[in-house]
PDB file of N, CA, C and O in Angstrom:
ATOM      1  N   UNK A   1     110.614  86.139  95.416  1.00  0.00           N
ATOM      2  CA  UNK A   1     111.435  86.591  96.505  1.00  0.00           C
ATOM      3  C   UNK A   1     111.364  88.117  96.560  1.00  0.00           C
ATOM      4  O   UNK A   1     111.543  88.641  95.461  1.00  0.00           O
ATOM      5  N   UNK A   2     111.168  88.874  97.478  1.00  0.00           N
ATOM      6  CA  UNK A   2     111.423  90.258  98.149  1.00  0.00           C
ATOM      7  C   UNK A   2     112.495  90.597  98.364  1.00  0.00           C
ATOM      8  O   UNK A   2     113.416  90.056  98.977  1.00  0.00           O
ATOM      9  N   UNK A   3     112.371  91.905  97.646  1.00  0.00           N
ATOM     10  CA  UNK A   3     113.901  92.473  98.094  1.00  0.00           C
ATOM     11  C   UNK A   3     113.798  93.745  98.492  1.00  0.00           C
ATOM     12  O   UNK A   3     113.516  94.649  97.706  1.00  0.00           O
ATOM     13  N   UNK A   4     114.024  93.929  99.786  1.00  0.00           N
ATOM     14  CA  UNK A   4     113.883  95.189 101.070  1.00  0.00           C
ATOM     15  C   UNK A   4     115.220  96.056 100.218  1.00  0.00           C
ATOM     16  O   UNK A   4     116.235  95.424  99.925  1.00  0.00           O
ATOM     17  N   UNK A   5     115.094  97.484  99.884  1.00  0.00           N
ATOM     18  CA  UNK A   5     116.089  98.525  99.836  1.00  0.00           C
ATOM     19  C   UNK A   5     116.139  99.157 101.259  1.00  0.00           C
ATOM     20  O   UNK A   5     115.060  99.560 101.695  1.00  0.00           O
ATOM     21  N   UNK A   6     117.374  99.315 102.136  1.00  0.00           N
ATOM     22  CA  UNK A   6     117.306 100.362 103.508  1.00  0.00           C
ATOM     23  C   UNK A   6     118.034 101.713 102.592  1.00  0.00           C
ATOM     24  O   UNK A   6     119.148 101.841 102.083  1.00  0.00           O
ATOM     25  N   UNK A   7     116.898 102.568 102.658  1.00  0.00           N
ATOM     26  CA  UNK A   7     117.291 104.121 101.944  1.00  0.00           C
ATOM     27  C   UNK A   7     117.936 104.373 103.138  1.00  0.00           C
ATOM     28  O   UNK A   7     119.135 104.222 102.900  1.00  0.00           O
ATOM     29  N   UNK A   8     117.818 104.604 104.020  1.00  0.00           N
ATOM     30  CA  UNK A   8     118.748 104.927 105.172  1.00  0.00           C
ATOM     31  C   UNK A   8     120.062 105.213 105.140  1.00  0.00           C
ATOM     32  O   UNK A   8     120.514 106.320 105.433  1.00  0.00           O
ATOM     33  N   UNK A   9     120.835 104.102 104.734  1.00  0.00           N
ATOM     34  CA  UNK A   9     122.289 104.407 104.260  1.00  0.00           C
ATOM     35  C   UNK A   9     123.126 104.960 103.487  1.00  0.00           C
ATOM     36  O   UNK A   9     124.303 105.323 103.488  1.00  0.00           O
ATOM     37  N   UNK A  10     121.744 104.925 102.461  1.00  0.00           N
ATOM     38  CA  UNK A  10     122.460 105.311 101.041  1.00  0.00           C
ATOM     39  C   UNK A  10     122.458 106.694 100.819  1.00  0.00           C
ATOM     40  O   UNK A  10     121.327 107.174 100.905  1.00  0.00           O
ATOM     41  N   UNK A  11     123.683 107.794 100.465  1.00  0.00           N
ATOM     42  CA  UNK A  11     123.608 108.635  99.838  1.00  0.00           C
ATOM     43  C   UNK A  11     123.693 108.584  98.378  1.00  0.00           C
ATOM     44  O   UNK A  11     124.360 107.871  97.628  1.00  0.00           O
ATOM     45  N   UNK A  12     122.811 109.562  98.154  1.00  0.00           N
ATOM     46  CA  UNK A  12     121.821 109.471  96.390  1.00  0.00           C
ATOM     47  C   UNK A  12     121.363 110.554  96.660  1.00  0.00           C
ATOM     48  O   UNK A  12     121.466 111.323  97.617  1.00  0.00           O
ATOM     49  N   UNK A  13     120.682 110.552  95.446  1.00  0.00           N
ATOM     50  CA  UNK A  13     119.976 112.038  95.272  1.00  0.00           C
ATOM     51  C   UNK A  13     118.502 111.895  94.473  1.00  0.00           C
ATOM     52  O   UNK A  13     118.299 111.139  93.523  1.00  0.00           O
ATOM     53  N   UNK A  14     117.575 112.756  95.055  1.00  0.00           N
ATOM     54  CA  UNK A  14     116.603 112.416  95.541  1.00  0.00           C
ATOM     55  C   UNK A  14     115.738 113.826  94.446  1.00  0.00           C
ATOM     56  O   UNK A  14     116.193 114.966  94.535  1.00  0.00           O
ATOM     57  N   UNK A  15     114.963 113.643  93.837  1.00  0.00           N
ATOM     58  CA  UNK A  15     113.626 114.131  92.891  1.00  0.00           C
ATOM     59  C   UNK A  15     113.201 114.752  93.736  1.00  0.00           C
ATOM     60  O   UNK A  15     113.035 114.616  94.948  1.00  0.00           O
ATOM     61  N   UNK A  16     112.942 115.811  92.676  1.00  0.00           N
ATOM     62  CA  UNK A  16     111.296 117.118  93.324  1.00  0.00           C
ATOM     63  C   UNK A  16     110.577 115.958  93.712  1.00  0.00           C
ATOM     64  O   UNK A  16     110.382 115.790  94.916  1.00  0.00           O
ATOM     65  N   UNK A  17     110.118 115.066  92.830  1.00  0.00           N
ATOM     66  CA  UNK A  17     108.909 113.521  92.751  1.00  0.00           C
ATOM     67  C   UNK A  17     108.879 113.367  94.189  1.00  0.00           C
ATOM     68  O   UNK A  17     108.032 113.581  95.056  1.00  0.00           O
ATOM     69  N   UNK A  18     110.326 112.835  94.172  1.00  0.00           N
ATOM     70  CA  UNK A  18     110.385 111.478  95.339  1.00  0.00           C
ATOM     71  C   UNK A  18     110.330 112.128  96.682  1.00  0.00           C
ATOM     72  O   UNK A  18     109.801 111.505  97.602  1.00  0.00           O
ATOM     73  N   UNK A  19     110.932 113.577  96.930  1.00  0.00           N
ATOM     74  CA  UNK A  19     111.131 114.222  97.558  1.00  0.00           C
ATOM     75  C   UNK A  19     109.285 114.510  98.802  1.00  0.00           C
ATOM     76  O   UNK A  19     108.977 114.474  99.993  1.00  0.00           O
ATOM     77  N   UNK A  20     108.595 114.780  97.392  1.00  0.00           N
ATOM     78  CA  UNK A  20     107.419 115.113  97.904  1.00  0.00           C
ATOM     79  C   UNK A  20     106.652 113.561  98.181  1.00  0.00           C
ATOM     80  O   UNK A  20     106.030 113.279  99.206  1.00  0.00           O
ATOM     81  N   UNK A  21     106.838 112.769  97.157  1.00  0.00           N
ATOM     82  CA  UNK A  21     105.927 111.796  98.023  1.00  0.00           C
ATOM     83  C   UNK A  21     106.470 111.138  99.369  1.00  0.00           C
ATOM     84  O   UNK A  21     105.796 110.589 100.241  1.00  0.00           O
ATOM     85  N   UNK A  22     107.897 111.330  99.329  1.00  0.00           N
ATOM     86  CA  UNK A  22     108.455 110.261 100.529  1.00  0.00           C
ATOM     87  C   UNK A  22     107.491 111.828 102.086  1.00  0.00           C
ATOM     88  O   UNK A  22     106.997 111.593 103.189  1.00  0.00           O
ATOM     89  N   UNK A  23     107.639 113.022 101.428  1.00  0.00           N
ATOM     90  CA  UNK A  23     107.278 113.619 102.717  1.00  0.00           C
ATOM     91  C   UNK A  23     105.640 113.774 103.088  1.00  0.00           C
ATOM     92  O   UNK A  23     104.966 114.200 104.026  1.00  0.00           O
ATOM     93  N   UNK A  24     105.421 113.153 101.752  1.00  0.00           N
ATOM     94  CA  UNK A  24     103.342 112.780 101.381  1.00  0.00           C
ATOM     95  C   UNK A  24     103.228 114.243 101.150  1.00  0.00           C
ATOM     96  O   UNK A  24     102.298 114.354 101.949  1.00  0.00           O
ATOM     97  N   UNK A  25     103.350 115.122 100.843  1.00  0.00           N
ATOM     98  CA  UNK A  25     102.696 116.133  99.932  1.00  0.00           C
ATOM     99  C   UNK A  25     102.902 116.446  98.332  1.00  0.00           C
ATOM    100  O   UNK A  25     103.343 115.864  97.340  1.00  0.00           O
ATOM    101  N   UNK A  26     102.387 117.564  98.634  1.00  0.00           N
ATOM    102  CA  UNK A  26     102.287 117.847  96.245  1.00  0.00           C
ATOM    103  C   UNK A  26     103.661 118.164  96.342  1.00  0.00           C
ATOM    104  O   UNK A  26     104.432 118.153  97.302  1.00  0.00           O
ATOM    105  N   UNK A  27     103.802 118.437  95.194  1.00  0.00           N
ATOM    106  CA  UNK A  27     105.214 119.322  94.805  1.00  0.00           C
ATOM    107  C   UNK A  27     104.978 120.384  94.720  1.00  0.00           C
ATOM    108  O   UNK A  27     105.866 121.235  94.759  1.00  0.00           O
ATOM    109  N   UNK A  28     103.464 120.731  94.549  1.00  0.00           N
ATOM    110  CA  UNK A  28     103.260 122.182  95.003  1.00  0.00           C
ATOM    111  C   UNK A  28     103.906 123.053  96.030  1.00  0.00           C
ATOM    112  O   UNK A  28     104.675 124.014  96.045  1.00  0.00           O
ATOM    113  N   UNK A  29     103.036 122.042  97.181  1.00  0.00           N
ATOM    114  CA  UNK A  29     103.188 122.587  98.748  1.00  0.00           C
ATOM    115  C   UNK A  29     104.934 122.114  98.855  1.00  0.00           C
ATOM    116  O   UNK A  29     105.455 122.918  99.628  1.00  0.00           O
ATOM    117  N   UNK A  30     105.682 121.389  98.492  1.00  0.00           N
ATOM    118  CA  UNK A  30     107.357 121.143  98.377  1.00  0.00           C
ATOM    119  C   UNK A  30     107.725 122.715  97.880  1.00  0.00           C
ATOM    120  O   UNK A  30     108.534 123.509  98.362  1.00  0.00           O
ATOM    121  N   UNK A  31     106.926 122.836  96.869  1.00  0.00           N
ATOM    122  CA  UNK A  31     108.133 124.121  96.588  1.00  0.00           C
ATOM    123  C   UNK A  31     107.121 125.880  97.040  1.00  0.00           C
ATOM    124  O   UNK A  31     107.270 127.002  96.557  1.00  0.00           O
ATOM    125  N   UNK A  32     106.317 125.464  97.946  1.00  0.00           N
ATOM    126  CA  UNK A  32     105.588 126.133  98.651  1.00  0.00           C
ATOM    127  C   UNK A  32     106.705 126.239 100.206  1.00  0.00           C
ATOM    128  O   UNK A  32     107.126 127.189 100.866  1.00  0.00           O
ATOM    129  N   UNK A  33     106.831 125.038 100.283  1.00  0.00           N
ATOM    130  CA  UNK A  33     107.756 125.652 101.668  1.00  0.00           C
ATOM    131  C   UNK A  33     109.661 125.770 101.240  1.00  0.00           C
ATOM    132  O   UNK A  33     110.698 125.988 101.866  1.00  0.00           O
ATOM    133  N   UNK A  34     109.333 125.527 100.059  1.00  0.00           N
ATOM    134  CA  UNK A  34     111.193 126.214  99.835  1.00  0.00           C
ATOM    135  C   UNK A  34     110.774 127.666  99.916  1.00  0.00           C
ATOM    136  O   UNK A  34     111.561 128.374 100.544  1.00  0.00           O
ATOM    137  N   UNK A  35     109.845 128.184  99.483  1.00  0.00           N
ATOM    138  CA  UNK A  35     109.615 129.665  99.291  1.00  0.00           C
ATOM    139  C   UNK A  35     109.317 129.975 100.827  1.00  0.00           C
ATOM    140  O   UNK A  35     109.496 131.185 100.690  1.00  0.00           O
ATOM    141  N   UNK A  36     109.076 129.879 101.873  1.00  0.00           N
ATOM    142  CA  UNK A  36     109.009 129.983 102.918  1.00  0.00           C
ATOM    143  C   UNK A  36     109.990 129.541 104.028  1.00  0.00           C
ATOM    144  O   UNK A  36     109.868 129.699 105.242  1.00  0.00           O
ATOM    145  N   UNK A  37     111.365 128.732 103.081  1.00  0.00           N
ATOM    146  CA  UNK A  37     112.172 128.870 104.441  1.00  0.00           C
ATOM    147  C   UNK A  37     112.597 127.097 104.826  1.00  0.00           C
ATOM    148  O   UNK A  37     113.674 126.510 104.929  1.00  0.00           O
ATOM    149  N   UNK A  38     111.014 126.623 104.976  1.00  0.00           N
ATOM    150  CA  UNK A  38     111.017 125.366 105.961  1.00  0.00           C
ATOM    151  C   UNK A  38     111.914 124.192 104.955  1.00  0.00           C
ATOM    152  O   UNK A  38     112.495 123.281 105.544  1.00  0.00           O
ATOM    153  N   UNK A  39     111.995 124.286 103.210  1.00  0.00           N
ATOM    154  CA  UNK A  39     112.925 123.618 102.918  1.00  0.00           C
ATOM    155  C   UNK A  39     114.221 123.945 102.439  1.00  0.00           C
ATOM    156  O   UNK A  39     114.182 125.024 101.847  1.00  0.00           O
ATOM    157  N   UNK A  40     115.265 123.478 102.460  1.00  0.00           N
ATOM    158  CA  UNK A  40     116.106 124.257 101.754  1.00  0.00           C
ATOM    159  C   UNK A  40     116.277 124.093 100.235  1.00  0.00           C
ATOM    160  O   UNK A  40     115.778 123.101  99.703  1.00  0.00           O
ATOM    161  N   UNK A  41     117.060 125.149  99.377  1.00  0.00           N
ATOM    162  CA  UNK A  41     116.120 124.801  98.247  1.00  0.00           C
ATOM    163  C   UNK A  41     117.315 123.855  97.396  1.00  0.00           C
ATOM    164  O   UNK A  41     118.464 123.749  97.825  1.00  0.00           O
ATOM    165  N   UNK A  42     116.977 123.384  96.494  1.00  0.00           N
ATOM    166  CA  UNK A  42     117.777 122.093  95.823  1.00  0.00           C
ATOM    167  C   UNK A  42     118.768 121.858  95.113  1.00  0.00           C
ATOM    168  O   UNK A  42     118.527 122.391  94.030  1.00  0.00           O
ATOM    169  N   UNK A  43     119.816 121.338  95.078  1.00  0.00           N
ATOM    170  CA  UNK A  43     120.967 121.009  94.822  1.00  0.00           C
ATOM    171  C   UNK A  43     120.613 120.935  92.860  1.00  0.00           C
ATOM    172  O   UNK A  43     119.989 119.999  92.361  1.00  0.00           O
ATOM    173  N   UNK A  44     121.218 122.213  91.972  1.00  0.00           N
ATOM    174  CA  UNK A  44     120.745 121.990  90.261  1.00  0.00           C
ATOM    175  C   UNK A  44     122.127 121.224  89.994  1.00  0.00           C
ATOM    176  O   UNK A  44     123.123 121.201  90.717  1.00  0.00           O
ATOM    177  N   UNK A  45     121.929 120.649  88.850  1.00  0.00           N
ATOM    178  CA  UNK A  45     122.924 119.576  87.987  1.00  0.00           C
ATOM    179  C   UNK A  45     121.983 119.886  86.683  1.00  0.00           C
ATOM    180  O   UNK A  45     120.914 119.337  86.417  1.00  0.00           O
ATOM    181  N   UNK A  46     122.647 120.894  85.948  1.00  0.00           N
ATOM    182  CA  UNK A  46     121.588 121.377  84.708  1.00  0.00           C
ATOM    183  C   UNK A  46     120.541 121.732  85.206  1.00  0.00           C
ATOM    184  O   UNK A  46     120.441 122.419  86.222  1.00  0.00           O
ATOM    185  N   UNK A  47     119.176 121.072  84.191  1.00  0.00           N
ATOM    186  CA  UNK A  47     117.825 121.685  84.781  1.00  0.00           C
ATOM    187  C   UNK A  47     117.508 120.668  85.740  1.00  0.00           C
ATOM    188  O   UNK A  47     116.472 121.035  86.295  1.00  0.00           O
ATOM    189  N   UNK A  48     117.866 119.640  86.178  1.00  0.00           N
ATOM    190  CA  UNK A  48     117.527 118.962  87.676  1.00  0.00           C
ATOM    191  C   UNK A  48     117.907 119.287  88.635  1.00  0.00           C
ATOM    192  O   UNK A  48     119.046 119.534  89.032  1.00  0.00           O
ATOM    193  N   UNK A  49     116.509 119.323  89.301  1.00  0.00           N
ATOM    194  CA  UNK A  49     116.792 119.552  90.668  1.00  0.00           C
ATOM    195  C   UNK A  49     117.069 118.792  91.667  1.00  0.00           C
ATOM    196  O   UNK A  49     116.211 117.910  91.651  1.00  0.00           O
ATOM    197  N   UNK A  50     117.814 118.616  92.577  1.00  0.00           N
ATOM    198  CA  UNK A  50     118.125 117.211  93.590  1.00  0.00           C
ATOM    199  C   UNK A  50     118.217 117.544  95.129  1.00  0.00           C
ATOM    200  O   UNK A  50     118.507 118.663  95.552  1.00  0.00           O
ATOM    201  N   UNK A  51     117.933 116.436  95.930  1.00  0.00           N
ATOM    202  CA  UNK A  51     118.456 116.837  97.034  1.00  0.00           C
ATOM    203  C   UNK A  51     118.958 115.431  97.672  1.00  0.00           C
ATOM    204  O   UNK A  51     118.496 114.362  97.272  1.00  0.00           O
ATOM    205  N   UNK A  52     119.866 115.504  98.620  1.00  0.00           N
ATOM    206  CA  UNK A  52     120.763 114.495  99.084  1.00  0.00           C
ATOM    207  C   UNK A  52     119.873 113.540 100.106  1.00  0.00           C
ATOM    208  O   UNK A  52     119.311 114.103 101.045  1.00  0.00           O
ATOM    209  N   UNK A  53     119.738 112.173  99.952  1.00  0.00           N
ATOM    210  CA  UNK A  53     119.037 111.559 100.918  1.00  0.00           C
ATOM    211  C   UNK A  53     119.093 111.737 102.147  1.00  0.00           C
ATOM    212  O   UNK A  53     118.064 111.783 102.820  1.00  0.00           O
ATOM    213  N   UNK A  54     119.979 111.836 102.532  1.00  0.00           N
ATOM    214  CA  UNK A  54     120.646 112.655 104.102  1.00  0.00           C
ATOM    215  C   UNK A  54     119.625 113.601 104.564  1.00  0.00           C
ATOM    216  O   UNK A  54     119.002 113.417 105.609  1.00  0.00           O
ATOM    217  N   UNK A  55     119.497 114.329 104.009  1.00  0.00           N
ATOM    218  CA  UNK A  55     118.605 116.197 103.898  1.00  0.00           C
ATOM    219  C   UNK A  55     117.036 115.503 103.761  1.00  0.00           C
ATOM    220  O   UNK A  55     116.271 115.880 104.649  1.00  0.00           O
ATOM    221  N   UNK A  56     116.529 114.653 102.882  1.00  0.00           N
ATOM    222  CA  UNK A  56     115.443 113.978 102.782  1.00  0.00           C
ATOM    223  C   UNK A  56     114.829 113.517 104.089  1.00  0.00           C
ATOM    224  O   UNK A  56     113.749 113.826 104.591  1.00  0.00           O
ATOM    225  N   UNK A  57     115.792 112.691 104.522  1.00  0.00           N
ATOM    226  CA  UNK A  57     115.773 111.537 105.334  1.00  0.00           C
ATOM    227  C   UNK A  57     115.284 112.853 106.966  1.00  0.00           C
ATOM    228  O   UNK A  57     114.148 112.927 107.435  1.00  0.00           O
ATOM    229  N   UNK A  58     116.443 113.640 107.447  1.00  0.00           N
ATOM    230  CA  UNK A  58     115.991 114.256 108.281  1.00  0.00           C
ATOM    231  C   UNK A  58     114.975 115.105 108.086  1.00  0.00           C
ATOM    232  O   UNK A  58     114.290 115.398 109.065  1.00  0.00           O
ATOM    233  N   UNK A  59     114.759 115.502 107.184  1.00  0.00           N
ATOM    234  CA  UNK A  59     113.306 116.660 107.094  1.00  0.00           C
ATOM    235  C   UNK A  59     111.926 115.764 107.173  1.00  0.00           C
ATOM    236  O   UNK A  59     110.810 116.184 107.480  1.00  0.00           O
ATOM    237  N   UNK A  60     112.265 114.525 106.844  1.00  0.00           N
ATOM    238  CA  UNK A  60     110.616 113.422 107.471  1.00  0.00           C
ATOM    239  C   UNK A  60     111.043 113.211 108.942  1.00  0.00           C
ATOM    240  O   UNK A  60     110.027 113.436 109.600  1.00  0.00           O
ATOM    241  N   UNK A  61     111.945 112.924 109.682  1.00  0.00           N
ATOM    242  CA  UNK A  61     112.126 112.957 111.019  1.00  0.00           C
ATOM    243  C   UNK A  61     111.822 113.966 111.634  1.00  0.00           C
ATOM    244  O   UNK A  61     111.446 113.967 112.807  1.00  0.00           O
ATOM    245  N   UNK A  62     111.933 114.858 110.989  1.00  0.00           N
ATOM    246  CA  UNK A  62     111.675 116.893 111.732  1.00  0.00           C
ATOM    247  C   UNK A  62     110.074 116.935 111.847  1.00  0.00           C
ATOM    248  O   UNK A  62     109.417 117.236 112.844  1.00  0.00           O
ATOM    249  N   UNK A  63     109.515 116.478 110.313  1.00  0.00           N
ATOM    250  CA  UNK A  63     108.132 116.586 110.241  1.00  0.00           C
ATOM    251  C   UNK A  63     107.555 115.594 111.470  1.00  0.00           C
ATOM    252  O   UNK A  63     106.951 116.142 112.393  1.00  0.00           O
ATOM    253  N   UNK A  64     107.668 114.688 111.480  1.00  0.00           N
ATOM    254  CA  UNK A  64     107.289 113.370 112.769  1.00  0.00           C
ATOM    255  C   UNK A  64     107.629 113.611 113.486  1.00  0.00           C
ATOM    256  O   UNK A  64     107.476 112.752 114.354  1.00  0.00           O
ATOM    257  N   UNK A  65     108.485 115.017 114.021  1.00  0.00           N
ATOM    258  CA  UNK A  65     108.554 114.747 115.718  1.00  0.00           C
ATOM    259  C   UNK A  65     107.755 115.881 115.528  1.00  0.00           C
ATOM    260  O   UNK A  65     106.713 116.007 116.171  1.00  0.00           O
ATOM    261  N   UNK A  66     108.146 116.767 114.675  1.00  0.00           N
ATOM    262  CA  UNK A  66     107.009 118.081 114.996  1.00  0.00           C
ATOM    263  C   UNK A  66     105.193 117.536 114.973  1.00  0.00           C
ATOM    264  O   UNK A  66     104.373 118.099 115.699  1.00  0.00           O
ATOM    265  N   UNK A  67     104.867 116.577 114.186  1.00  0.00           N
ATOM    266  CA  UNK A  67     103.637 116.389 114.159  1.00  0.00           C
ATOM    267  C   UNK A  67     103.442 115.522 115.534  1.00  0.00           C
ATOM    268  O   UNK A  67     102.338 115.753 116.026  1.00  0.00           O
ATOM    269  N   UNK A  68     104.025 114.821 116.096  1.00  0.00           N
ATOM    270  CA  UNK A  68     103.993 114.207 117.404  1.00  0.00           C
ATOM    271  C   UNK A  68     103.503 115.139 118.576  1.00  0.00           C
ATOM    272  O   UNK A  68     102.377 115.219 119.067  1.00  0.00           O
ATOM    273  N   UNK A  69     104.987 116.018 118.977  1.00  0.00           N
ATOM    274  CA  UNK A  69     104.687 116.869 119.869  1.00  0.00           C
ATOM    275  C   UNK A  69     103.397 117.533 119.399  1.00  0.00           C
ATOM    276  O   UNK A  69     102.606 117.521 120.342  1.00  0.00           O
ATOM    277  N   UNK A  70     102.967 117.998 118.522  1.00  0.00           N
ATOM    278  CA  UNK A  70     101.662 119.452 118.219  1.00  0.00           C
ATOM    279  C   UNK A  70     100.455 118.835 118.887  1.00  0.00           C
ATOM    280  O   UNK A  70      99.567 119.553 119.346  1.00  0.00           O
ATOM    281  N   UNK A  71     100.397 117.300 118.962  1.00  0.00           N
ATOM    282  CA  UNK A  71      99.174 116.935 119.602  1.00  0.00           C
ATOM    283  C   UNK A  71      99.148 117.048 121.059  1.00  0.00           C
ATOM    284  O   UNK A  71      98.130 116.751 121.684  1.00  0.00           O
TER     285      UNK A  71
END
């Protein structure tokens, strides 16, 4: 049996990791555009870094409409 998670709803907190693959780049280029602005930079709890699924969730919607319109 399959079991579907909807990240959608859930607030959690979200990995340099997860952060970059859910947006498909390195963690390079992730903390390439905190240094430039386009992310904001991440919520520390000690030495982890986090960011809120919320903040996740719209910055892949930002990227997909921006990559939409550019064509």
């Amino acid at each position: 049996m399959a079991v579907s998670i909807d990240l959608t709803n859930t607030e959690r907190r979200v990995s340099t990791a997860e952060f970059a693959l859910r947006m498909n780049i390195s963690e390079k280029e992730l903390y390439d555009r905190i240094k430039t602005g386009r992310v904001t930079r991440p919520i520390k709890d000690g030495r982890k870094n986090y960011w809120l699924n919320s903040y996740v969730l719209s910055c892949i919607i930002h990227e997909e409409n921006s990559t939409l319109t550019s064509e």
